[in-house]
C-alpha positions in Angstrom: -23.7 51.9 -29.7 -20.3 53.0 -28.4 -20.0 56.7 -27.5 -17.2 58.5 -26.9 -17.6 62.2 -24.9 -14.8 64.8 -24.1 -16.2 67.8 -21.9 -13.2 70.1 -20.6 -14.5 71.7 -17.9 -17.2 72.1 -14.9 -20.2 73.3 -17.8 -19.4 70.5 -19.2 -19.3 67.7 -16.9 -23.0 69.1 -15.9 -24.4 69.0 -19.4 -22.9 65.9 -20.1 -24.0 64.5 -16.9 -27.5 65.0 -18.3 -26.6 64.2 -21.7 -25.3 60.8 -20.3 -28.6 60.2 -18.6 -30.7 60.9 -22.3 -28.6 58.5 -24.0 -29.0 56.0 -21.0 -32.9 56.5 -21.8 -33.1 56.3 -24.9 -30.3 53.4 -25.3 -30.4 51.2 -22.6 -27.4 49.1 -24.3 -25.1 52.3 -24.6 -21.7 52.1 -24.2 -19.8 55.4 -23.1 -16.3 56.5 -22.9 -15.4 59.7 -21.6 -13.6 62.7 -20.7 -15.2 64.8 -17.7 -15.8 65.0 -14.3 -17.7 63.4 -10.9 -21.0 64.4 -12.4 -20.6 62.8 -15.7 -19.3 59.2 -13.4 -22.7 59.8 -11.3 -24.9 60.4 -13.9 -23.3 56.7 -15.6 -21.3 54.8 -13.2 -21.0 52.0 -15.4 -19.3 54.5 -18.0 -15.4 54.7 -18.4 -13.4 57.8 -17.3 -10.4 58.7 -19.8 -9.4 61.8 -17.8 -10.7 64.4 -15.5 -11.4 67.9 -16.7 -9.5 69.7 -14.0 -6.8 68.2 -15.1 -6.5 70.2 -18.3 -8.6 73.4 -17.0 -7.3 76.3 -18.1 -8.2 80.2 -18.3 -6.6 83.2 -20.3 -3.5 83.3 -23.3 -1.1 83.2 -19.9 -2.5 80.1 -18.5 -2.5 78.4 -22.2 1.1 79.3 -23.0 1.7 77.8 -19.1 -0.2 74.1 -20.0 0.9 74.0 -23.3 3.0 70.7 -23.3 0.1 69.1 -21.1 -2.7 69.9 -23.4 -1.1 69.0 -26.3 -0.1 65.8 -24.7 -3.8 64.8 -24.0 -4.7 65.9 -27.2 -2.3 63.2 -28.7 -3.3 60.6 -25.8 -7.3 61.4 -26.7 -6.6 60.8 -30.3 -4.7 57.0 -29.7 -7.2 56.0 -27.3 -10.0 56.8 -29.7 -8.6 55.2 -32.6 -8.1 52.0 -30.5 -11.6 52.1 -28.8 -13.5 52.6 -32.4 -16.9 54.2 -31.3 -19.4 54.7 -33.1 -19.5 58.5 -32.7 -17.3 61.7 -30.8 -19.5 63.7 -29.2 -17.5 67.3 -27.8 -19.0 69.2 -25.5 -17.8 72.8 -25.7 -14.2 73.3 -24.7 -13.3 74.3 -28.8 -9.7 75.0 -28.2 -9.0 71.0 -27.7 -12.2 70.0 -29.4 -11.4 71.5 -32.5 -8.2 69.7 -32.8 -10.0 66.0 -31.8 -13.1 67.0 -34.2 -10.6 67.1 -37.3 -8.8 64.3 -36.4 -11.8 61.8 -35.9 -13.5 63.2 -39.1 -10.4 62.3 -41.0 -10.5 58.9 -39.2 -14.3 58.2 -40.5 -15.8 58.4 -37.0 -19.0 60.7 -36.7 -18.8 64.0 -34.6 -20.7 65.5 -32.9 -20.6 69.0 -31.0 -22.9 69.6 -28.6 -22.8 73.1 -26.7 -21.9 75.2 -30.0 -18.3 77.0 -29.7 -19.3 80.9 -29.4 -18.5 81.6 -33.1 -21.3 84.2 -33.1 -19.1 86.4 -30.4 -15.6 85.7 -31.9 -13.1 83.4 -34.3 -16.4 83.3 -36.6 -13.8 81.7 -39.0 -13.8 78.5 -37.1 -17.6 78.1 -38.4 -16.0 77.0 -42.0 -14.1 73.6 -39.5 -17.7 73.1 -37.6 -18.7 72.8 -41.6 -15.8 70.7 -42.8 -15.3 68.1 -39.4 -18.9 67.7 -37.7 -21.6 65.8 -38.8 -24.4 68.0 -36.8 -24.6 70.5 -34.8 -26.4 70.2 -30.9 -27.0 74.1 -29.7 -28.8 75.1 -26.5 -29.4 79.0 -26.9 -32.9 79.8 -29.7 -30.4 82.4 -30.7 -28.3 80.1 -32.4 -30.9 78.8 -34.5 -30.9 82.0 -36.9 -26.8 82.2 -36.3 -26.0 78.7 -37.6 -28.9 78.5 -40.3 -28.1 81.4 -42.3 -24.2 79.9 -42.1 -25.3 76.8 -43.8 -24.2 74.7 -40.6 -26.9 71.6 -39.5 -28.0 72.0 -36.4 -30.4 70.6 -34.0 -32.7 72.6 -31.0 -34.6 70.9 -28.3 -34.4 73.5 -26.1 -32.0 74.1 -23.0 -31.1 71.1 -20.5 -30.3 73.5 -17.4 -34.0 73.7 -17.3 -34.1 69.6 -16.3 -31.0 69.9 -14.2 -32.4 73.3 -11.6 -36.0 71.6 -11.6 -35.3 68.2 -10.8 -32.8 69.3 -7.7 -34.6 69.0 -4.2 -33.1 72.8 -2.3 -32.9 72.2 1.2 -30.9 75.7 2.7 -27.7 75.4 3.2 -27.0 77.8 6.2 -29.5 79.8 8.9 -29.7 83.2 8.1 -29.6 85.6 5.2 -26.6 85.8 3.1 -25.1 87.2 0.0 -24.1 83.9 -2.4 -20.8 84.1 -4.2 -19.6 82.1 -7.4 -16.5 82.9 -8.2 -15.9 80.5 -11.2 -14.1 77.1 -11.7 -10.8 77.7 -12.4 -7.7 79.0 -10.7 -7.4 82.1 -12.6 -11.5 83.5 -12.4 -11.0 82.6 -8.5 -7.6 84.5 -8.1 -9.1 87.6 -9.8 -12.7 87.5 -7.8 -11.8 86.7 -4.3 -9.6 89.3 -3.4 -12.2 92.0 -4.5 -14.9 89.9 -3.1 -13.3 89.8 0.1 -13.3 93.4 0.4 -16.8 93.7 -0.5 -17.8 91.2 2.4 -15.9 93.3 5.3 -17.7 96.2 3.5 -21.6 94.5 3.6 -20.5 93.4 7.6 -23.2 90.3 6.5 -22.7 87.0 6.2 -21.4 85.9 2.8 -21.3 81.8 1.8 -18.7 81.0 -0.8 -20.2 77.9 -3.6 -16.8 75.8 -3.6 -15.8 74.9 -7.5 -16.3 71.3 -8.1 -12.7 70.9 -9.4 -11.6 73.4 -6.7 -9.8 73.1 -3.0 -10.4 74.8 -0.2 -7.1 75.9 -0.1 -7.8 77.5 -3.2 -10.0 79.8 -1.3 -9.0 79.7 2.7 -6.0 82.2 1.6 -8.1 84.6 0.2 -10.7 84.4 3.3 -8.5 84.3 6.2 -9.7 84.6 9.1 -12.8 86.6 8.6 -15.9 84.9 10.5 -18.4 86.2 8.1 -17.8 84.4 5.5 -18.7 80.9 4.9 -17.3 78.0 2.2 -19.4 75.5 0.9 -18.8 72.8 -1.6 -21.1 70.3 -3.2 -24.5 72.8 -2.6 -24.3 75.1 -5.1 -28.2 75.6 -6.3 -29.0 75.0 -2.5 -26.6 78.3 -1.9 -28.2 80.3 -4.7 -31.7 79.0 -3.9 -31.6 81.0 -0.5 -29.1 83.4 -0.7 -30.1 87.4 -1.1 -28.6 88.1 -4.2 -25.4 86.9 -5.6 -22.2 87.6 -7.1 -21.2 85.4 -10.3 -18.3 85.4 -12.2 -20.1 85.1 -15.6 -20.7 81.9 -17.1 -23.0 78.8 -16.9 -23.8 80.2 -13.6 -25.2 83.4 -14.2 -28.1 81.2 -16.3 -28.4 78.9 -13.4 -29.0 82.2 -10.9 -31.7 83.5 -13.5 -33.2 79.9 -13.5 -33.3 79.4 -9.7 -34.5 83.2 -9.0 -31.9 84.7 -7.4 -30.9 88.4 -8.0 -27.2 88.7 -8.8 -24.5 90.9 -10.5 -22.4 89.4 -12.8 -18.7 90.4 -12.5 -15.8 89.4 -15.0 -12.0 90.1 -15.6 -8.8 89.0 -17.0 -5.4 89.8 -17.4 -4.4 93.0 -19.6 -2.4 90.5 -21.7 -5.8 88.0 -22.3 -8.1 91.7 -22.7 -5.5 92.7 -25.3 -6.1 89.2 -27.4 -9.4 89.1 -27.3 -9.6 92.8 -28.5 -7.1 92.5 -31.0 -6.4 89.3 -32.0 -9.7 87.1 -31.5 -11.7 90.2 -32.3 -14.5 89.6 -30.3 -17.4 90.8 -32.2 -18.2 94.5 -31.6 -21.7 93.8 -31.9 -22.3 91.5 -28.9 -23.4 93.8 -25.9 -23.5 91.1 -23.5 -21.2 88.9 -21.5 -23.8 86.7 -19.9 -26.3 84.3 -21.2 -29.4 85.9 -19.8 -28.3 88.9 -21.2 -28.0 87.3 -24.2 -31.4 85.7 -24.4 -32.9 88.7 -23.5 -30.8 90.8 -25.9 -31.1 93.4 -23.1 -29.6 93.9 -19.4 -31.9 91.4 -17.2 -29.5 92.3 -14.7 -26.2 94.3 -14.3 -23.1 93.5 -15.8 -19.6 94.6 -14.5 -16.6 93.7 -16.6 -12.9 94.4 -16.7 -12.8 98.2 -15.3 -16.0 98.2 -13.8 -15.5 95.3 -11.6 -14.4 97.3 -8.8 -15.6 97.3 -4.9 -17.5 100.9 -5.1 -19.7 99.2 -8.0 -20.4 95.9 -7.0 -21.4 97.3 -3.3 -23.6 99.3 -4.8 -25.2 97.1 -7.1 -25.6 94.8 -4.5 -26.9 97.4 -2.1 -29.5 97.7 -5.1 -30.7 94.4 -5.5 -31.0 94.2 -1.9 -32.6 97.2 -0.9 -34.8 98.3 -3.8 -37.9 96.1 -4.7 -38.8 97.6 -7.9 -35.5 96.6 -8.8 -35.8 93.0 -7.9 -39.0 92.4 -9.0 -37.9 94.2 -12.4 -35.1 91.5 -12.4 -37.2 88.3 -11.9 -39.8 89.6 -14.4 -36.6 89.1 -16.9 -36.0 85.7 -15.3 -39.2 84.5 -16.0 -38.8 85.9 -19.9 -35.5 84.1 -20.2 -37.1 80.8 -18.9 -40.1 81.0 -21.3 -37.5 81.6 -24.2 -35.8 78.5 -23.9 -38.6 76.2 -23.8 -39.6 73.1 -21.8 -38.3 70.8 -20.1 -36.9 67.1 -21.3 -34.1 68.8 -23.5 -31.2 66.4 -22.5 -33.3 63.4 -23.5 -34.6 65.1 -26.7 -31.0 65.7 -28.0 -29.9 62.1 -27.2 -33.1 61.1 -29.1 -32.0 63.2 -31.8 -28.6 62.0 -31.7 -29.6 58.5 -32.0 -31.7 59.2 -34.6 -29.3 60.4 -36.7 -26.7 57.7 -36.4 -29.2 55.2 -36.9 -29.8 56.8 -40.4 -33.5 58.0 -39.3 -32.8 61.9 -40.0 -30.7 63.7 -42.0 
């Protein structure tokens, strides 16, 4: 069967990496088509790349209004090249702001869809549940609090567990520098990195210890060096990201994919998050982020209760995130307290062969075996 896959951005390209591998497995004769990155080419080489995700990246309202002609460009390139490659079904991976558009148009084109890492409709735009009704065949979700979510919504769905469990135990950790350090993520695109670094770099001269940077995939050095300058303690490393958090002390993440990784790998961290005041004011007032959600990060979320500290907008200041990391660091009740909750959120999610599962399930369904 022919499949055609759009993930927009560095989640993506590492859940559909492992995606591509499950349907490899479980259809040897798979043809695949694709919008992604250098995992998603590893994980297939034989598979085509339509465009790379950092291409079309993008962060906060101001960075959208910026790209605007691009990424509606692509969306009308993505929707010509489907129609004249005909697969068999669109699978999107996240990234709802462009996926959305693509899942309508390939419904209304009689091609199946599929959307596998559900769009966040259960923290904001809950209205876009009634299009995940109307233009996708079924539903793939990752998080078991989803399940209750999308049931009681009416929207099929399928659960086989999370496949960042597969990706953290199959990597081989070898460290990636001598010595004790502090690990920092500071997220994938321009904008997370241009609000975390220069923050970041005051907390280094304030720790006077050795901090290593895990480079972005889709990311320069340069997109870093100007924020480091010349300061000896810090380090910049690309391509060894779970090696960095495997050994590091604790860690500082800008909250996303990464801040499940951390709790999957073991390592203590503090998640840290902000945005422009024009982005804050949209998603207060005109995405309405649901008042209900507490958390920010997917542990968190799991758990339904602070695994580890979050600090967002405001609260990501230096004088916090010192201390909090002077915490982790220095208190072991804390730290044990924290990987107690690591091992909860683990157990939660379930076992391992998730990716294959899913492309089982996918299979299945396209071959008219479930329903």
């Amino acid at each position: 069967m022919k499949y055609y896959i759009i993930a927009g951005e560095a989640s993506g390209d590492l859940h559909g990496s492992n995606l591509m591998k499950g349907l490899r497995a479980k259809d040897p004769e798979a043809v695949i088509r694709f919008w992604g990155g250098d995992l998603m080419q590893a994980a297939d080489p034989d598979a085509q790349l339509v465009r790379h995700y950092k291409e079309g990246a993008v962060m906060g309202l101001t960075e959208v209004i910026a790209k605007a002609r691009t990424l509606l460009g692509n969306v009308d390139f993505c929707k010509k090249d489907i129609l004249a490659w005909q697969p068999d079904v669109v699978i999107l991976i996240d990234y709802p702001g462009f996926n959305f558009k693509i899942a309508k148009f390939a419904h209304e084109s009689g091609i199946k869809v599929f959307y596998y890492i559900a769009p966040k409709t259960w923290a904001s735009r809950e209205k876009r549940n009634a299009s995940l009704k109307a233009w996708v065949d079924r539903l793939f979700i990752i998080f078991p609090f989803e399940k209750d979510y999308f049931g009681s919504r009416g929207i099929p769905y399928s659960y086989k567990g999370n496949p960042l469990i597969d990706a953290v135990d199959a990597h081989e950790f070898s460290r990636p520098v001598e010595g004790s350090y502090i690990a920092l993520l500071a997220g994938s695109r321009k904008g997370e990195i241009s609000r975390m670094m220069p923050l970041c770099m005051e907390i280094a001269d304030l720790l006077g210890r050795d901090v290593v940077i895990a480079g972005a995939p889709a990311r320069s050095k340069e997109d870093y060096e100007k924020y480091i300058g010349t300061r000896k303690n810090v380090k910049l490393i690309f391509g060894r990201t779970y090696d960095i958090l495997k050994y590091a002390d604790a860690a500082i993440i800008n909250s996303g994919t990464a801040s499940l990784e951390a709790a999957l790998i073991g390592t203590p961290q503090v998640v840290c998050w902000s945005t422009s005041a024009l982005t804050m004011w949209a998603i207060r007032h005109i995405f309405h982020v649901d008042k209900h959600i507490k958390f920010i990060s997917l542990g968190n979320l799991i758990m339904n209760r602070p695994v580890f500290r979050e600090l967002i907008q405001e609260e990501f200041n230096t004088a916090a995130v010192f201390a909090e990391l002077r915490r982790i660091t220095e208190d072991s009740a804390y730290r044990a307290k924290m990987k107690e909750g690591y091992r909860e959120i683990r157990e939660a999610l379930g076992g391992s062969g998730a990716s294959e599962a899913i492309a089982g399930e996918m299979i299945a369904y396209l071959k008219g075996q479930i329903r």
